[in-house]
Structure formats: C-alpha cells, structure tokens
C-alpha atoms as an extended CHARMM CRD file, in Angstrom:
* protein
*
       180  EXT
         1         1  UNK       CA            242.7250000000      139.9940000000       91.9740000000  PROA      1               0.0000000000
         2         2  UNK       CA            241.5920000000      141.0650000000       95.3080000000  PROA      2               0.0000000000
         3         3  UNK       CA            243.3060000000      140.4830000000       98.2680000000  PROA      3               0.0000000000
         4         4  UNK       CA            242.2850000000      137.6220000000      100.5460000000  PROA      4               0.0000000000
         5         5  UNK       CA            241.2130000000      140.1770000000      103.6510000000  PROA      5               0.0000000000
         6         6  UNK       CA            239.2070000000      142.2880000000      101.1050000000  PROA      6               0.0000000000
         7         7  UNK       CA            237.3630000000      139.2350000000       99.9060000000  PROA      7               0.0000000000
         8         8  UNK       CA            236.8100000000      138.1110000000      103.3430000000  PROA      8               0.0000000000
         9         9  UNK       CA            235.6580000000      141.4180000000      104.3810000000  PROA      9               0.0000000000
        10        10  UNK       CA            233.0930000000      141.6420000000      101.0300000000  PROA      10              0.0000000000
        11        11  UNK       CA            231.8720000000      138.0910000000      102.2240000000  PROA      11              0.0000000000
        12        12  UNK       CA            230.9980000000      139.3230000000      105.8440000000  PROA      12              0.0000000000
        13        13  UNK       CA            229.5040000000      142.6280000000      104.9740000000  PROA      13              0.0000000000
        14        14  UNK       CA            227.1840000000      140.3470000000      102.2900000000  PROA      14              0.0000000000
        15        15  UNK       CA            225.9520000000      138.0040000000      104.8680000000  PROA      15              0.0000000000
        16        16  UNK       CA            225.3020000000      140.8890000000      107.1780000000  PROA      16              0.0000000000
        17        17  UNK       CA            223.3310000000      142.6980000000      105.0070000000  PROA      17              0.0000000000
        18        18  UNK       CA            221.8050000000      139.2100000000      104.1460000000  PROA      18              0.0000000000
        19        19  UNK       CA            220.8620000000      138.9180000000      107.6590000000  PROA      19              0.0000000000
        20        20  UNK       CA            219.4610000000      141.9390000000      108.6870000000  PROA      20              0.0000000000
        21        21  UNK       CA            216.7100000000      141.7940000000      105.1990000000  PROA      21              0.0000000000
        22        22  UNK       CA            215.7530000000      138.6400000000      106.5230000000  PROA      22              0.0000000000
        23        23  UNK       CA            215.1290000000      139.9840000000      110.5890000000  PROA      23              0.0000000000
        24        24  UNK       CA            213.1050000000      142.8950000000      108.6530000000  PROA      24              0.0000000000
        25        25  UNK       CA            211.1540000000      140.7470000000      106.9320000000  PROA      25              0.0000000000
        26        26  UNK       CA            210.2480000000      138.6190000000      109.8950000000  PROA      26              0.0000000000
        27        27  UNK       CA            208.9730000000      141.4900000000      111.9250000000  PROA      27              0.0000000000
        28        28  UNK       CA            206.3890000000      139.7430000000      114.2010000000  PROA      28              0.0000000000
        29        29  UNK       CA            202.9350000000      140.9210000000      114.3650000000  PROA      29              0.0000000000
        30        30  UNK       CA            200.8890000000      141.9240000000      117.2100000000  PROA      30              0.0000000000
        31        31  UNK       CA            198.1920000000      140.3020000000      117.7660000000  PROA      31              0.0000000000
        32        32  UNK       CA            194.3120000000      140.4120000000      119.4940000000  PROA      32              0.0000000000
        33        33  UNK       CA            194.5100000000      139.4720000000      123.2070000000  PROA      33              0.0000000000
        34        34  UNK       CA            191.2650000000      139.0000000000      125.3820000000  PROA      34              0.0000000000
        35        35  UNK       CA            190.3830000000      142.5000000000      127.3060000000  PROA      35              0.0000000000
        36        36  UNK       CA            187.7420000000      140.3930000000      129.8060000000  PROA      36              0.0000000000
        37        37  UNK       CA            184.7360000000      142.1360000000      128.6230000000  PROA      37              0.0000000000
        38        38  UNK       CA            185.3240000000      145.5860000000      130.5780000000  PROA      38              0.0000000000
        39        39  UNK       CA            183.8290000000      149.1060000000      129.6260000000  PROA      39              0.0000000000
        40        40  UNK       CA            186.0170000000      151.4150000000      127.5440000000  PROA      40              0.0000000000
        41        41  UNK       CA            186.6960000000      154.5360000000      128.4300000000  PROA      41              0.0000000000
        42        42  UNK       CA            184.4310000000      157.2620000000      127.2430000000  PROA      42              0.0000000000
        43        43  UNK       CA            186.0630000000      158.3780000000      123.2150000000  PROA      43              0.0000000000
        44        44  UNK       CA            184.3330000000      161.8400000000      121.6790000000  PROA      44              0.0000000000
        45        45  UNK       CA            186.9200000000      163.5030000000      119.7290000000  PROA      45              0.0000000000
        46        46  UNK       CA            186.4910000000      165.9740000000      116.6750000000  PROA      46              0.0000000000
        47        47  UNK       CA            186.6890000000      164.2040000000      113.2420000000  PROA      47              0.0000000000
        48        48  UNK       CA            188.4770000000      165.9380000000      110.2560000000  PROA      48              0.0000000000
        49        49  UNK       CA            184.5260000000      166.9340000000      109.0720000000  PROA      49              0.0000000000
        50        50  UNK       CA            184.8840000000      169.2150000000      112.4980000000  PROA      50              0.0000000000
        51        51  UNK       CA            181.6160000000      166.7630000000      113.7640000000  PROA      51              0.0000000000
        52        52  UNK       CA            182.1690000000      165.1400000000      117.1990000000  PROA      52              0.0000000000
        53        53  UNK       CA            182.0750000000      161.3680000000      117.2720000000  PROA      53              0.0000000000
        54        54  UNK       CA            181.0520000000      159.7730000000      120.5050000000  PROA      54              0.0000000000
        55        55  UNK       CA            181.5920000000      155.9900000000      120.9040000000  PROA      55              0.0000000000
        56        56  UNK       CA            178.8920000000      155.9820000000      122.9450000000  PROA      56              0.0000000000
        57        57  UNK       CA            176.5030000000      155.9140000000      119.9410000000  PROA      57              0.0000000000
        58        58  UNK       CA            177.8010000000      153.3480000000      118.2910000000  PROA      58              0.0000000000
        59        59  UNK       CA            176.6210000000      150.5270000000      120.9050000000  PROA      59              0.0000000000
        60        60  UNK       CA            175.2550000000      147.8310000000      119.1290000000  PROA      60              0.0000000000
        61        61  UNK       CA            178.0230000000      148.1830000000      116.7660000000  PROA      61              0.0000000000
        62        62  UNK       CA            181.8860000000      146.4940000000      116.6200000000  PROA      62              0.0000000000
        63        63  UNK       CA            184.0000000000      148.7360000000      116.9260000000  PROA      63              0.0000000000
        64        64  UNK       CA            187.6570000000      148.8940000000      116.3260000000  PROA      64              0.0000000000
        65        65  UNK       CA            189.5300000000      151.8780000000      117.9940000000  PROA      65              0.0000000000
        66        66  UNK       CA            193.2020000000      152.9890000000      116.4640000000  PROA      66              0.0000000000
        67        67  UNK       CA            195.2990000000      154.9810000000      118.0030000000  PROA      67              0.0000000000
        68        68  UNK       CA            198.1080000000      155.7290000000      115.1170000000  PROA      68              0.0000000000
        69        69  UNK       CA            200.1820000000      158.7180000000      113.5170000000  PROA      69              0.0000000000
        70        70  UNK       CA            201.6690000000      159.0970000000      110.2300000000  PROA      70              0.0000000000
        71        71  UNK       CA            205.0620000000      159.0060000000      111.3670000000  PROA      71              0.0000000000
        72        72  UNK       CA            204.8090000000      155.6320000000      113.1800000000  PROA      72              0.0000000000
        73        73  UNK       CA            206.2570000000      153.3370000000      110.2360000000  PROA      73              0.0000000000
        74        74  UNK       CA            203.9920000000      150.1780000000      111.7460000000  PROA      74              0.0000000000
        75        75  UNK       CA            200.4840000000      152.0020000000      111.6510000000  PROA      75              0.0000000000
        76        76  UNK       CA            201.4860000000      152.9090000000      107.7760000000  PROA      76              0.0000000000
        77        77  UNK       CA            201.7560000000      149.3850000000      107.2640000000  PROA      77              0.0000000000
        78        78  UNK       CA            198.9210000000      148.2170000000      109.2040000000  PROA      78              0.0000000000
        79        79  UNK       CA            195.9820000000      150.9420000000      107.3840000000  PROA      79              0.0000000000
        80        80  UNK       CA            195.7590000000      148.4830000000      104.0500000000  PROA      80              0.0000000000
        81        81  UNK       CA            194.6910000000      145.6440000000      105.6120000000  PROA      81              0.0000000000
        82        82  UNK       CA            192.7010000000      147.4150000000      108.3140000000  PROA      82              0.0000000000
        83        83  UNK       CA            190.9990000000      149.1520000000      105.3990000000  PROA      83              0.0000000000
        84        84  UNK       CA            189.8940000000      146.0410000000      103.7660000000  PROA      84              0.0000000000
        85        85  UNK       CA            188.8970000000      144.6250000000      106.8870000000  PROA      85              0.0000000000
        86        86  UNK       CA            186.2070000000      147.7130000000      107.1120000000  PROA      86              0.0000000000
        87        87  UNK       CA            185.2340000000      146.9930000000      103.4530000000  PROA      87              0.0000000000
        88        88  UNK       CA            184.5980000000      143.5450000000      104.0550000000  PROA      88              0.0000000000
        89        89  UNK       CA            182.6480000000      143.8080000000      107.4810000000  PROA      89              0.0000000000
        90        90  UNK       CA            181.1660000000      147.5000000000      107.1080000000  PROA      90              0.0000000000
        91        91  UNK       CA            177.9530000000      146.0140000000      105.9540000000  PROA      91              0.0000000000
        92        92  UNK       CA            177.7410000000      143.4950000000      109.1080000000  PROA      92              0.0000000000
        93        93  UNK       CA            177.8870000000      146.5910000000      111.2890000000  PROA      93              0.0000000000
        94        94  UNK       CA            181.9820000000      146.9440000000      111.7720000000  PROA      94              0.0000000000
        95        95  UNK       CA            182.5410000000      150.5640000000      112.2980000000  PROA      95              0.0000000000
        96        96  UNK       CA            186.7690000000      152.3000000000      112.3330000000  PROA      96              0.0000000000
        97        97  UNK       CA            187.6610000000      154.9120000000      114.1300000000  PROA      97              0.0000000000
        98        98  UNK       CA            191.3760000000      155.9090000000      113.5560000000  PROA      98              0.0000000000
        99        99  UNK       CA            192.7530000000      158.4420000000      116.0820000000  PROA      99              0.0000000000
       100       100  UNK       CA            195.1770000000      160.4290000000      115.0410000000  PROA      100             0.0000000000
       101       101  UNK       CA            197.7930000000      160.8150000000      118.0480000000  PROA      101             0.0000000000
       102       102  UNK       CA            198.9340000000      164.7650000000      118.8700000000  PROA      102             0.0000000000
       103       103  UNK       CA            199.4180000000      165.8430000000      115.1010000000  PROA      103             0.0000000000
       104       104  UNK       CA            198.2400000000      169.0450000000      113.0640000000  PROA      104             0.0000000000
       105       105  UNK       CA            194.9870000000      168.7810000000      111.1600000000  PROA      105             0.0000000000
       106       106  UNK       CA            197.2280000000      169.6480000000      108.1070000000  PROA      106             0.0000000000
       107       107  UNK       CA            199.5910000000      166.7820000000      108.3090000000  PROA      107             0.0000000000
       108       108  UNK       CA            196.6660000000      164.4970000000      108.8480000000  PROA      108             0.0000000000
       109       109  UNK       CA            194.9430000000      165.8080000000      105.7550000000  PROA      109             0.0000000000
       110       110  UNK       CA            198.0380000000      165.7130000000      103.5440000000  PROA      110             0.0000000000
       111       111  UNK       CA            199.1540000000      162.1050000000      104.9450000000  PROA      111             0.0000000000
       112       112  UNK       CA            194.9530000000      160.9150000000      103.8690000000  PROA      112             0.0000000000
       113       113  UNK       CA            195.6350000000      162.7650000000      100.4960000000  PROA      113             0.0000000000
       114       114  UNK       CA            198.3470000000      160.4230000000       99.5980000000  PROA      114             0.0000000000
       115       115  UNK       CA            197.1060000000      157.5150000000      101.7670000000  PROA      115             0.0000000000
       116       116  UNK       CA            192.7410000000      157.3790000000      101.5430000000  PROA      116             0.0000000000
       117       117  UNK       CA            191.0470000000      155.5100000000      104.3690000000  PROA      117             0.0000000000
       118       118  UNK       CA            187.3460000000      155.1420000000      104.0580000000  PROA      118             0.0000000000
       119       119  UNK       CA            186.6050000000      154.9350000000      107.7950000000  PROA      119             0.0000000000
       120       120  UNK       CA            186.1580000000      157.9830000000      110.4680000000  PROA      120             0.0000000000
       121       121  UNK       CA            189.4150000000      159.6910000000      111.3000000000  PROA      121             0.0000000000
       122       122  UNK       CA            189.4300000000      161.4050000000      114.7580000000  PROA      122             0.0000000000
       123       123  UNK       CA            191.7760000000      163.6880000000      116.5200000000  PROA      123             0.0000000000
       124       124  UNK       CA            193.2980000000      164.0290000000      119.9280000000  PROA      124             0.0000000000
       125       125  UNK       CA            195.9530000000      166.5580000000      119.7550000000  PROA      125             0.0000000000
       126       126  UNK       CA            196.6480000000      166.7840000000      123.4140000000  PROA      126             0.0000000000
       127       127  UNK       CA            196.1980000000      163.1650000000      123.6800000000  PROA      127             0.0000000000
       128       128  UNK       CA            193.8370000000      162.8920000000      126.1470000000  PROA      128             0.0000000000
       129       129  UNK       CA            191.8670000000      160.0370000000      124.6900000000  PROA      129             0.0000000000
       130       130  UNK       CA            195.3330000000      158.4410000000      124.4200000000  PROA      130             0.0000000000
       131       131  UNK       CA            196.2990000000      158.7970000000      128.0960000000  PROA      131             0.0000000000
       132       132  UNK       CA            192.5020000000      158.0140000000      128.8190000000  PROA      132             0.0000000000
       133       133  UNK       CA            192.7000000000      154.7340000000      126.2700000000  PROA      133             0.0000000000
       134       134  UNK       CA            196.3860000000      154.0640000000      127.7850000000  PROA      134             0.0000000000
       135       135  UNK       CA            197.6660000000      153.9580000000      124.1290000000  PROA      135             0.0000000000
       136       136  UNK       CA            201.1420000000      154.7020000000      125.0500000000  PROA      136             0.0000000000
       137       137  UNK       CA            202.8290000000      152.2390000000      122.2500000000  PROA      137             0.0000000000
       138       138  UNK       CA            201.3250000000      152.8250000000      118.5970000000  PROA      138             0.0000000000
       139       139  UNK       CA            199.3930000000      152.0720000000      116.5790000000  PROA      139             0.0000000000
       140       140  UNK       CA            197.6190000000      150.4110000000      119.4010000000  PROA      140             0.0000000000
       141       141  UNK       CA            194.0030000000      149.1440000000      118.9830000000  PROA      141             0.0000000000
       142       142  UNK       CA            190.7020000000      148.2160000000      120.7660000000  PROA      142             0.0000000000
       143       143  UNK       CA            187.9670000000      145.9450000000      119.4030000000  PROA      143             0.0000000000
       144       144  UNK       CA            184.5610000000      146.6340000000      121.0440000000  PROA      144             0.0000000000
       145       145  UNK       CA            181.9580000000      144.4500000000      120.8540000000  PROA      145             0.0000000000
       146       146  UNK       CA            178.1510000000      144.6910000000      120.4230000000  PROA      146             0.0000000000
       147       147  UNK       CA            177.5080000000      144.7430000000      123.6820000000  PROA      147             0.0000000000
       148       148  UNK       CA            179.7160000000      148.1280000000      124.1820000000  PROA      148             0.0000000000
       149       149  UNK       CA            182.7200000000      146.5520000000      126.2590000000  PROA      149             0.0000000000
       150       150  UNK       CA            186.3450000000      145.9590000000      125.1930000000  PROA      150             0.0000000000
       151       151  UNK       CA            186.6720000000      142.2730000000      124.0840000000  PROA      151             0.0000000000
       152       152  UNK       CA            190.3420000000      142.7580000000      121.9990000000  PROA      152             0.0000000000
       153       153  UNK       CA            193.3580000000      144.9030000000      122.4750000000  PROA      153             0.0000000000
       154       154  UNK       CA            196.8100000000      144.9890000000      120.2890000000  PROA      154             0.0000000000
       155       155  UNK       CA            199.9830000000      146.6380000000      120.9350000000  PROA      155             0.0000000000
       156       156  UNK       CA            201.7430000000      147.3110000000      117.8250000000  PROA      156             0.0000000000
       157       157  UNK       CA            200.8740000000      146.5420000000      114.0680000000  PROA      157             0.0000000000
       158       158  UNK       CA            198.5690000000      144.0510000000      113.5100000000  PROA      158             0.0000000000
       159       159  UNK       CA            197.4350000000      141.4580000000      110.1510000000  PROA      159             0.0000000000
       160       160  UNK       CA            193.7760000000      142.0140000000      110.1440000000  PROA      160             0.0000000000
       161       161  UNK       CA            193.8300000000      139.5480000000      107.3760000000  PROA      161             0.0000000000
       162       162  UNK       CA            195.0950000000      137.5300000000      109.1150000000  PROA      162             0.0000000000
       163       163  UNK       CA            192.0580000000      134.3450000000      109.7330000000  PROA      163             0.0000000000
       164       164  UNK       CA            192.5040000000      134.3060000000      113.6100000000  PROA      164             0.0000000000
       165       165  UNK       CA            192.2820000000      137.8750000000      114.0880000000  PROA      165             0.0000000000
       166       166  UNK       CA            188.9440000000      137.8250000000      111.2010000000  PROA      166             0.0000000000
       167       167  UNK       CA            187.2140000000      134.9070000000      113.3320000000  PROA      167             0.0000000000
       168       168  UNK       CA            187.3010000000      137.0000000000      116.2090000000  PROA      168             0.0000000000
       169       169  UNK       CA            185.7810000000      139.6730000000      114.2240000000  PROA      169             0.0000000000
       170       170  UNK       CA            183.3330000000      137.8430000000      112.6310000000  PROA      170             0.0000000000
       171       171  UNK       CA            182.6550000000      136.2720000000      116.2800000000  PROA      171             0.0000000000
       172       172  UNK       CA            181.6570000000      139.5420000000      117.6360000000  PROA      172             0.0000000000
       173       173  UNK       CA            179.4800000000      140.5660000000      114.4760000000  PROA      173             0.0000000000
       174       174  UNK       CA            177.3690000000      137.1750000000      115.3290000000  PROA      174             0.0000000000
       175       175  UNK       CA            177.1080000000      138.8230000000      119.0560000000  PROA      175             0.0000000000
       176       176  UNK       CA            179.4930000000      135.5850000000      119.8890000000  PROA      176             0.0000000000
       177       177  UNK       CA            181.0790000000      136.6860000000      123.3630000000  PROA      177             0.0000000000
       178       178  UNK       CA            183.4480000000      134.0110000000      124.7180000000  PROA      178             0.0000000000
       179       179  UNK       CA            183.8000000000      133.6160000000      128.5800000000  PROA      179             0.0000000000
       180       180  UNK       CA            187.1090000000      134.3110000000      129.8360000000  PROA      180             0.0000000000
C-alpha cells in the first residue's frame, strides 16, 4: 500500500497534468479584424520557382498574405485549413501567398516536401517585406480585397474554416466592402 503523501502527491501531479491538456486544447484563435480599407504595402518577393511575384498584379483578386516559418508551431497548424480555404475559393478568384519569414530556400523546400501547399510560396530572407508588412508576431496574415486595399488582418493562427472568418471571404469575392 502506498503511503498517504505518495497518493496525495500522484493525485496532484494527475490533475495537473489534467489541467494543462485541457489549457492546450483551448488555445484561442486569432481572428480577422477590420484593416479600414487602406493600401498595403508594396509585396514582390522571389517564389521558390525563382519568378518574382508582385501583389500589384493581382488587383482584382482576394488576396490573403501569410507571413509564417516552419518553426512557428501555430503557422504548422494553421496551413491545413488555409489550404482548403484556397481549394474551395481558388476558382472565385482567392489567390495565397505564404511568405516564408528569414529561412534557407532548403529548409523551405524540405518543410513543403513533407508538408505540400498548393498556393505560391514567397521568400523574404532579410525580412524586409516583414518589417515593411509589420509582421512582427507569426504567422500573421492580410486579406486584400478586390479593390487592392487591406480589408482583414490576424495576429497569430487563425480557423479559416471557421464560418465567420469564410463569410468575410466570401464577402470580398462578391466585391462586398463593408463601411467601417
């Protein structure tokens, strides 16, 4: 039979370990907050292809911008579901670009190896764009509307399964710009 403190002390470690699964698994979730309407910043960064993307040419587009890395645990997470938001809005004219914060090409390449992402991967190695973008907190993101301004930002990982963040999404694919 076990001692009465050693019981005790099994009990508390349980409910500790108890607790902390449960904070983890309530991790809250970023999510989009109005950006007024205002002009990005200029984005034309090399993709892994070696092309240059400009944002510029996607006006007339939506546009989400990522700023992630493949160490940051929350923009791991956060690819799935921002992958099959591009698969179900690509044909309305959603267009990704993930930028890849201050990593080597090689890391980048091995990371899509094991993790494939059908939409445009850019890179900013001396994190310019991410200064420029003021991404300082990752993955941070930018939704640009038809129009070519910023409508949405998010600090940290984001659901976009979620329905609220989708009807905003599908709001700016039907050119629907809410006044602020």
């Amino acid at each position: 039979m076990k001692p009465q403190w050693l019981r005790g002390l099994c009990g508390f470690l349980f409910v500790l370990l108890l607790s902390s699964g449960v904070q983890a698994a309530e991790r809250k979730l970023a999510e989009l907050k109005p950006a007024g309407g205002v002009a990005p910043k200029p984005l034309a960064l090399k993709t892994l292809a070696g092309d240059t993307q400009d944002l510029a040419r996607l006006k007339g587009k939506v546009v989400l911008v990522n700023f992630w890395a493949t160490w940051c645990e929350p923009c791991r997470d956060e690819i799935p579901s921002m992958e099959r938001l591009r698969a179900r809005f690509a044909a309305q004219g959603l267009e990704v670009l993930a930028v890849n914060l201050d990593e080597p090409e090689s890391r980048v390449r091995g990371f899509l190896e094991k993790t494939p992402m059908q939409f445009t991967v850019l890179l900013d190695p001396s994190k310019v764009a991410a200064k420029e973008w003021s991404a300082r907190i990752l993955p941070a993101s930018y939704v640009i509307g038809r129009d070519g301004r910023l409508h949405y930002v998010a600090v940290g990982e984001i659901d976009w399964d979620a329905p609220a963040t989708q009807k905003h999404i599908e709001g700016l694919l039907a050119g629907v710009v809410k006044k602020r």
